[in-house]
ROKEDREN-576824 format. One record per atom (N, C-alpha, C, CB): residue in one letter; x, y, z. Coordinates in Angstrom, 1 decimal. Glycine has a CB too. Layout:
# ROKEDREN-576824
   r       xx       yy       zz
   A        X        Y        Z
...
END
This chain:
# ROKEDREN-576824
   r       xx       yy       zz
   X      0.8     -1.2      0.0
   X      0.0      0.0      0.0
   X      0.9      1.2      0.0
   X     -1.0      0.0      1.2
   X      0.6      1.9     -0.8
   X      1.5      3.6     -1.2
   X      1.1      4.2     -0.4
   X      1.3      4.7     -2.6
   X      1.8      5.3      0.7
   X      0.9      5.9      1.1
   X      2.1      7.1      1.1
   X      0.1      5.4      2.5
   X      1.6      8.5      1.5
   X      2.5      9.9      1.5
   X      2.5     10.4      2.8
   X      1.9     11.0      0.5
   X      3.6     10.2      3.5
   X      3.1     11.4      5.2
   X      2.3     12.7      4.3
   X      5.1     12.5      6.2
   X      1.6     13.0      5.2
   X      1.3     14.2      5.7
   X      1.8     15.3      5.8
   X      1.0     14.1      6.4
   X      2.7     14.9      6.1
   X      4.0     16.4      7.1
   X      4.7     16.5      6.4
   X      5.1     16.0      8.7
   X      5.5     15.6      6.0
   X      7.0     16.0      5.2
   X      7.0     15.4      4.0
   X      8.2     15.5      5.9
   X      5.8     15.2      2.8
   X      5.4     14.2      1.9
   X      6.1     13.2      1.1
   X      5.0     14.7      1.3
   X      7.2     12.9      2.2
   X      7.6     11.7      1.6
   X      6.9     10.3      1.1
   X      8.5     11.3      2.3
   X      7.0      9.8      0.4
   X      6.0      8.5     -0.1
   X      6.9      7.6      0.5
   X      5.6      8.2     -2.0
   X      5.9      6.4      1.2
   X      6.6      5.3      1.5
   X      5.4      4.0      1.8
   X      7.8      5.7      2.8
   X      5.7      2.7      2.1
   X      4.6      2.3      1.8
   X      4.4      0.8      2.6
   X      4.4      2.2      0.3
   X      3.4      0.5      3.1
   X      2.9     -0.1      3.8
   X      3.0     -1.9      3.4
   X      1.6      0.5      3.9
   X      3.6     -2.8      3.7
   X      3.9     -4.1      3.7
   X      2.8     -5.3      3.8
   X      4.8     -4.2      4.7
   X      2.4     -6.4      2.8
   X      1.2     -7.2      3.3
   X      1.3     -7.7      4.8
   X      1.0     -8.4      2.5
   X      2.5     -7.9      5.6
   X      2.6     -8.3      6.6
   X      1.9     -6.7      7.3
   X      4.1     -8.9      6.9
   X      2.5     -5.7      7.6
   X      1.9     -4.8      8.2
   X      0.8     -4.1      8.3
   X      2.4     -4.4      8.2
   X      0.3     -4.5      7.0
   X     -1.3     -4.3      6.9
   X     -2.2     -5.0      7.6
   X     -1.8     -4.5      5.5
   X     -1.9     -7.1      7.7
   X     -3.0     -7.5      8.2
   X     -2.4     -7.3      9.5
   X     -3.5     -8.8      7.7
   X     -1.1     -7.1     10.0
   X     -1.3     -7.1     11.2
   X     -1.8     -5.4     12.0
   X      0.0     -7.7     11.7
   X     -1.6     -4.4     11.4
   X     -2.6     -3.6     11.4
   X     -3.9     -3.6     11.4
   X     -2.5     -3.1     10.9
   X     -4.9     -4.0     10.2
   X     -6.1     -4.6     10.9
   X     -6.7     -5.9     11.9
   X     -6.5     -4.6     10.1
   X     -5.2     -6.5     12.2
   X     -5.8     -7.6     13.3
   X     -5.9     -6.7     14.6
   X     -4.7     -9.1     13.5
   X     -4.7     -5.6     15.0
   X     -5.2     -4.8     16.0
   X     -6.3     -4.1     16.3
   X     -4.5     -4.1     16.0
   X     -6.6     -3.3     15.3
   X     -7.8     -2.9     15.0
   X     -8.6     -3.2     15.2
   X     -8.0     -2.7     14.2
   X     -8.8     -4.8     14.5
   X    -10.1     -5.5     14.9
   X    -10.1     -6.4     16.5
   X    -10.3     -6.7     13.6
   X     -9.2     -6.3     17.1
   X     -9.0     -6.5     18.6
   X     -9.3     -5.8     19.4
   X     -8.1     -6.7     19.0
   X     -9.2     -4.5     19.4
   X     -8.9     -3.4     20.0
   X     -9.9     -2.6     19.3
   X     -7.5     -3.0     19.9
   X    -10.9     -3.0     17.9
   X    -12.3     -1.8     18.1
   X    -11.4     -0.2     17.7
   X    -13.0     -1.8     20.5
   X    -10.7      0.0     16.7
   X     -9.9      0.6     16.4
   X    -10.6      1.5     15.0
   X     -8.7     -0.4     16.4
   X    -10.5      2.7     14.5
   X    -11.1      2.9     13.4
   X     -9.8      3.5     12.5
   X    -12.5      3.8     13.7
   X     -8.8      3.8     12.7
   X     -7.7      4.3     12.3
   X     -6.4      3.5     12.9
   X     -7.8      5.6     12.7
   X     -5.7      3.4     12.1
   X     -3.9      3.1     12.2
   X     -3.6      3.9     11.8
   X     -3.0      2.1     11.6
   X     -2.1      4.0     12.8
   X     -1.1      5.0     12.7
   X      0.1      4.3     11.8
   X     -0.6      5.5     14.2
   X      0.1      4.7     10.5
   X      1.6      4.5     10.3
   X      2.6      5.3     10.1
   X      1.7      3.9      9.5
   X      3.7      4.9     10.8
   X      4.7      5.9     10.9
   X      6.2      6.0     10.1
   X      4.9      5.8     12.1
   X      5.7      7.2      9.4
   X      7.1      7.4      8.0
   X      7.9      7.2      8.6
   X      7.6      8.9      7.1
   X      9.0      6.9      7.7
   X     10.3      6.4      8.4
   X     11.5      7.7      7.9
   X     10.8      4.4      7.7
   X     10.6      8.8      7.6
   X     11.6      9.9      7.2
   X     11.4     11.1      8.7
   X     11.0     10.6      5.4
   X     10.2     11.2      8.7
   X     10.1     12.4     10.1
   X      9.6     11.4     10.9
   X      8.9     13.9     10.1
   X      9.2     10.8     10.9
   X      8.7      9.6     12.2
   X      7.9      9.8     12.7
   X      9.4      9.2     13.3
   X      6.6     10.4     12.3
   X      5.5     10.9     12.4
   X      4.4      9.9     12.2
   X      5.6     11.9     11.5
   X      3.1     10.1     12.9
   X      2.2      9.4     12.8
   X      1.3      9.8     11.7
   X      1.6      9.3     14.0
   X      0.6      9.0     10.6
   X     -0.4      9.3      9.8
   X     -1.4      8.5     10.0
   X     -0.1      9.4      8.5
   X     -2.4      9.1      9.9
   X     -3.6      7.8      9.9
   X     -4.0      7.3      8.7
   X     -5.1      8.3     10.4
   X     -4.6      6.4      9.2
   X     -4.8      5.5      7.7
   X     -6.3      4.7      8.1
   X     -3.2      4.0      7.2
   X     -7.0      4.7      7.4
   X     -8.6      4.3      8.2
   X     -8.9      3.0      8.0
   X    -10.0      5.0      7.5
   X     -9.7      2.4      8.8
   X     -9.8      0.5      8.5
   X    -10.4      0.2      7.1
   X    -11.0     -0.3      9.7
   X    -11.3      1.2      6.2
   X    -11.6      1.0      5.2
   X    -10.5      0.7      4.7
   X    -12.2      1.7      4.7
   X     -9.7      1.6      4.3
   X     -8.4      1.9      3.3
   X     -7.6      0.9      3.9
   X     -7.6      3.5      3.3
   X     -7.6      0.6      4.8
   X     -6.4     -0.8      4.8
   X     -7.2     -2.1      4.5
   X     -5.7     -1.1      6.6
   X     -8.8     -1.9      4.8
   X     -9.5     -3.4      3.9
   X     -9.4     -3.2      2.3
   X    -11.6     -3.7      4.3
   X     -9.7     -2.4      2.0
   X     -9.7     -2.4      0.8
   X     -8.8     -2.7     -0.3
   X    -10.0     -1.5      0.8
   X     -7.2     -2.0      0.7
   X     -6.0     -2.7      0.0
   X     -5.4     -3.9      0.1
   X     -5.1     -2.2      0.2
   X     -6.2     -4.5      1.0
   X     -5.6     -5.6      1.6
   X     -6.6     -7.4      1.2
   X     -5.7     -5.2      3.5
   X     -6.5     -7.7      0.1
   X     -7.0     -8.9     -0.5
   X     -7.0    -10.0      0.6
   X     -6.1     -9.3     -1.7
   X     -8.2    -10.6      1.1
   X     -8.4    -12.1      1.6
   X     -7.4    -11.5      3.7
   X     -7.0    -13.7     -0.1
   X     -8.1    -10.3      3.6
   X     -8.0     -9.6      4.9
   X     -8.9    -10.6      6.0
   X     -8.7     -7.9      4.8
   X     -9.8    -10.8      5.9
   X    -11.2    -11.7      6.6
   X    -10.3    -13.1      6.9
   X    -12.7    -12.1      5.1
   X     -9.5    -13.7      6.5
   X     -8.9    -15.0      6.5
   X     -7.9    -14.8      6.7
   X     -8.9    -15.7      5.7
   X     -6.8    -13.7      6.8
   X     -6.0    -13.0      7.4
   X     -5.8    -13.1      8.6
   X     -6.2    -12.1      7.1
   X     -7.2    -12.3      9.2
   X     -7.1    -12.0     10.5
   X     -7.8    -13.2     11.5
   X     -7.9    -10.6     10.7
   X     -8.9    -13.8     10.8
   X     -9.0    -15.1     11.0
   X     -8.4    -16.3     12.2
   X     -8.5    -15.3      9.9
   X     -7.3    -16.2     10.5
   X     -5.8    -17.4     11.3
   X     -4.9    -16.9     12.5
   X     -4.3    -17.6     10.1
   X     -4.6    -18.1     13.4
   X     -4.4    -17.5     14.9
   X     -2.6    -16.6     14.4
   X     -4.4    -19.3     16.7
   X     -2.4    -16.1     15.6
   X     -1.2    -15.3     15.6
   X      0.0    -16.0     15.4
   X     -1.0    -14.7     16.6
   X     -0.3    -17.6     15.8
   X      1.4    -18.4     15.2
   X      1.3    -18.8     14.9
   X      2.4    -19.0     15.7
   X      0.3    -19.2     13.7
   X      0.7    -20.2     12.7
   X      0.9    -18.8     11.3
   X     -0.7    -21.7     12.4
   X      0.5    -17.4     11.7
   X      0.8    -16.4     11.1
   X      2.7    -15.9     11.4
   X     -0.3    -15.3     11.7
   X      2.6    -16.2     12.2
   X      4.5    -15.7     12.7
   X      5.2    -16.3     12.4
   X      5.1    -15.6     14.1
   X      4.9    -17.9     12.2
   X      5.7    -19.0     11.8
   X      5.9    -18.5      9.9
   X      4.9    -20.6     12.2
   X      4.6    -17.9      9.4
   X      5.2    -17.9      7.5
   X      5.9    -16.2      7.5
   X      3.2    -18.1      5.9
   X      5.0    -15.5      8.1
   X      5.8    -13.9      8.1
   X      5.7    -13.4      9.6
   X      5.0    -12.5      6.9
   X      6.4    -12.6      9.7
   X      6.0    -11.7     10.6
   X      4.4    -10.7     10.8
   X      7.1    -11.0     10.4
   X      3.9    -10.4     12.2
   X      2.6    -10.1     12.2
   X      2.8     -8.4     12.0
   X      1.9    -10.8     13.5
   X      3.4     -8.1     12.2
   X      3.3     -6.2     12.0
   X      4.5     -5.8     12.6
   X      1.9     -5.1     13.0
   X      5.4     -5.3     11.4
   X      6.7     -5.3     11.1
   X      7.0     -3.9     11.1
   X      7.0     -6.0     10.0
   X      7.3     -3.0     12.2
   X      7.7     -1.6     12.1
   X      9.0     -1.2     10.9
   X      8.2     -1.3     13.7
   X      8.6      0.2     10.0
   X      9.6      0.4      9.2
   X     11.1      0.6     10.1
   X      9.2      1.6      8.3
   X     12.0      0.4      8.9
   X     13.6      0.4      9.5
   X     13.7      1.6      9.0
   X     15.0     -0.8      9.0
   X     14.9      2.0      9.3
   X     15.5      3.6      9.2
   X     16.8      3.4      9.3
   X     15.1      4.8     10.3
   X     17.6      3.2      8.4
   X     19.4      3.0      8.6
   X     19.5      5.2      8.7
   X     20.7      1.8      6.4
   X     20.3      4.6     10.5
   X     21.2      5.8     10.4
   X     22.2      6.1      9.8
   X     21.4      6.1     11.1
   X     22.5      7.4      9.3
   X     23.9      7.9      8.9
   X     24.5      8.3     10.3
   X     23.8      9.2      7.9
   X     26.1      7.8     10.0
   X     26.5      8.9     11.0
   X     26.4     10.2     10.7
   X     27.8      8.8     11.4
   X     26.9     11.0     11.8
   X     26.5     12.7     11.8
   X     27.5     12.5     11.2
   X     26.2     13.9     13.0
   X     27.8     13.8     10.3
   X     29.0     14.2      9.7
   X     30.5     15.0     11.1
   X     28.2     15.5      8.3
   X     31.6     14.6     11.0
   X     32.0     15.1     12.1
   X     33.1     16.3     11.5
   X     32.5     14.0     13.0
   X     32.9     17.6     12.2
   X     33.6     18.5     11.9
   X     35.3     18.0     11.8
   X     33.2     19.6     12.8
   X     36.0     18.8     10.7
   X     37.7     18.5     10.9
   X     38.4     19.1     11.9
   X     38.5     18.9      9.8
   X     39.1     18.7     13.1
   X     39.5     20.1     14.1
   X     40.2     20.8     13.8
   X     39.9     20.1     15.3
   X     41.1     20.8     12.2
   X     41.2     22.2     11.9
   X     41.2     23.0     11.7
   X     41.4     22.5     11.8
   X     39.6     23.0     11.1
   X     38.7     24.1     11.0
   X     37.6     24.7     11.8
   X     38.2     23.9     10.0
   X     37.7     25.7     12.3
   X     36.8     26.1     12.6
   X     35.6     26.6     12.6
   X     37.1     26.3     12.7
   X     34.7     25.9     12.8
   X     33.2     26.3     12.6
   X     32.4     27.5     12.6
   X     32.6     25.8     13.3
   X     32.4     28.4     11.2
   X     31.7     29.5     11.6
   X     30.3     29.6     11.6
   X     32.2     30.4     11.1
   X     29.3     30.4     11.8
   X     27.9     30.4     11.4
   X     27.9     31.3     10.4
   X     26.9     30.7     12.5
   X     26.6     31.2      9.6
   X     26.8     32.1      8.3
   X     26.7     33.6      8.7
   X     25.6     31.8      7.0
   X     26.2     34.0      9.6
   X     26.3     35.3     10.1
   X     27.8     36.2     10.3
   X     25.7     35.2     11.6
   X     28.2     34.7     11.2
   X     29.3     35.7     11.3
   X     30.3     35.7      9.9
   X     30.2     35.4     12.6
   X     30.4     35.0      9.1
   X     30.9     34.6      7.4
   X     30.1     36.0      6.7
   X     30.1     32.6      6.7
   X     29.0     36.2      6.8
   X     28.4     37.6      6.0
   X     29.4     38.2      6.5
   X     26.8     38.5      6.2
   X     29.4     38.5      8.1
   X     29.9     40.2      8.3
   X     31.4     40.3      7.9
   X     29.7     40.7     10.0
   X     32.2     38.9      8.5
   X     33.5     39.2      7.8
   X     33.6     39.2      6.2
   X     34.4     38.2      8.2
   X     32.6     39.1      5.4
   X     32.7     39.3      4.0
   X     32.4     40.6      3.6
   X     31.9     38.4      3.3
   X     31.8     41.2      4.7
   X     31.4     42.2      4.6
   X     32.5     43.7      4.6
   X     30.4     42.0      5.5
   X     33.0     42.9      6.0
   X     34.4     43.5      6.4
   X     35.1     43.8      5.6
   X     35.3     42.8      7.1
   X     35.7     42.6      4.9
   X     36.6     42.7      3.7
   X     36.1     43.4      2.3
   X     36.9     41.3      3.4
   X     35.4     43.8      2.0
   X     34.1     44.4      0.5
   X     34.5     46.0      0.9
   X     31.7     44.0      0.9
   X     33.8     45.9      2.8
   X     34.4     47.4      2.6
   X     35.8     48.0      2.7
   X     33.7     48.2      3.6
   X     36.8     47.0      3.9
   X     37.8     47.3      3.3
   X     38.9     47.5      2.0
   X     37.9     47.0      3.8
   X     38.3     46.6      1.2
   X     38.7     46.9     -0.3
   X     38.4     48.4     -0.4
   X     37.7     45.9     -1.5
   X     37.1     48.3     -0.8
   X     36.6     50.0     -1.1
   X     37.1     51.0     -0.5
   X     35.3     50.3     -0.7
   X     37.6     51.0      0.8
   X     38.4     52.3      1.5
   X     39.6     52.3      0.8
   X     38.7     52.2      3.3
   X     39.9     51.1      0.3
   X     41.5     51.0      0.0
   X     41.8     51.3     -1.1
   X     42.1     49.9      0.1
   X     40.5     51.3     -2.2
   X     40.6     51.9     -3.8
   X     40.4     53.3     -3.7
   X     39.5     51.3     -4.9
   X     39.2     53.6     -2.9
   X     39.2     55.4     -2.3
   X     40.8     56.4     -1.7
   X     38.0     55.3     -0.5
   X     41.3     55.4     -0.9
   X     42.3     55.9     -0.7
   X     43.3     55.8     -1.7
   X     42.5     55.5      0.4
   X     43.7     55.0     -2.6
   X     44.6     54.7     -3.6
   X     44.5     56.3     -4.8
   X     44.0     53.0     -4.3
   X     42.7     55.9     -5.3
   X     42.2     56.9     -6.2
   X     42.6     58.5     -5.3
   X     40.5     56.4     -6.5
   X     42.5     58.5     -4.3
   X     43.1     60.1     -3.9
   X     44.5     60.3     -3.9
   X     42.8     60.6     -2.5
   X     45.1     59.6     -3.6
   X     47.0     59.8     -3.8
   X     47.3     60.1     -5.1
   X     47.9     58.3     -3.5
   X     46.3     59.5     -5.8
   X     46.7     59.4     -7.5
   X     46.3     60.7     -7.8
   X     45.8     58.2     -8.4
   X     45.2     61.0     -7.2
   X     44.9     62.6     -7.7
   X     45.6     63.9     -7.2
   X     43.4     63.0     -7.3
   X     46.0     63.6     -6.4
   X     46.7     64.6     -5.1
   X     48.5     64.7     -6.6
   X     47.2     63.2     -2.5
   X     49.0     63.2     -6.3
   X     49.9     63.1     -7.5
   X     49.8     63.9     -8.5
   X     50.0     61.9     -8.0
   X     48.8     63.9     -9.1
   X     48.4     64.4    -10.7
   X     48.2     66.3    -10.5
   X     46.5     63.4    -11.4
   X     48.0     66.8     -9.5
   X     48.0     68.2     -9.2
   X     49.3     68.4     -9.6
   X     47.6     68.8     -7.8
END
């Protein structure tokens, strides 16, 4: 089953194992919504017991069959994986600036240039008298 967060519209998508065992909860627990949760923001979306019967062929016989002779062929509701990256780690011989302070020293340097062609361009004129 396709489905899109909500939040951060990544598309990602729901597993026949995790569907029926989503509506076996459901139908235990008197449930009218599942949460499934993107594996990009990790966020809860709902998803309604229609829309999971509907995608879910021979659901009725599904939920049916007891829970271990279900666990023994697949797993019953299989949370998505998420491989972490490591964080990226700064080099220590650079030092980390924020872009703020990177504008103002660029800034620094722009105007110092400019004082320094102002001042150049008047020597030159002063010269030329």
């Amino acid at each position: 089953m396709n489905l899109r967060c909500t939040y951060c519209q990544t598309p990602f998508t729901l597993s026949m194992n995790e569907k029926i065992g989503a509506l076996r909860l459901m139908h235990t627990e008197n449930m009218h919504h599942y949460d499934a949760v993107c594996p990009h923001c990790r966020r809860a979306n709902s998803v309604s017991r229609e829309r999971l019967e509907m995608f879910t062929p021979g659901w009725q016989q599904a939920i049916a069959t007891p829970l271990e002779s279900a666990s023994t062929t697949a797993p019953a509701a299989v949370t998505p994986k998420v491989e972490s990256t490591p964080a990226p780690v700064a080099s220590p011989s650079k030092p980390r600036h924020s872009s703020a302070a990177k504008k103002a020293e660029t800034a620094a340097k722009s105007a110092s240039k400019a004082s320094d062609k102002k001042a150049t361009s008047t020597v030159k004129k002063q010269k030329g008298k």
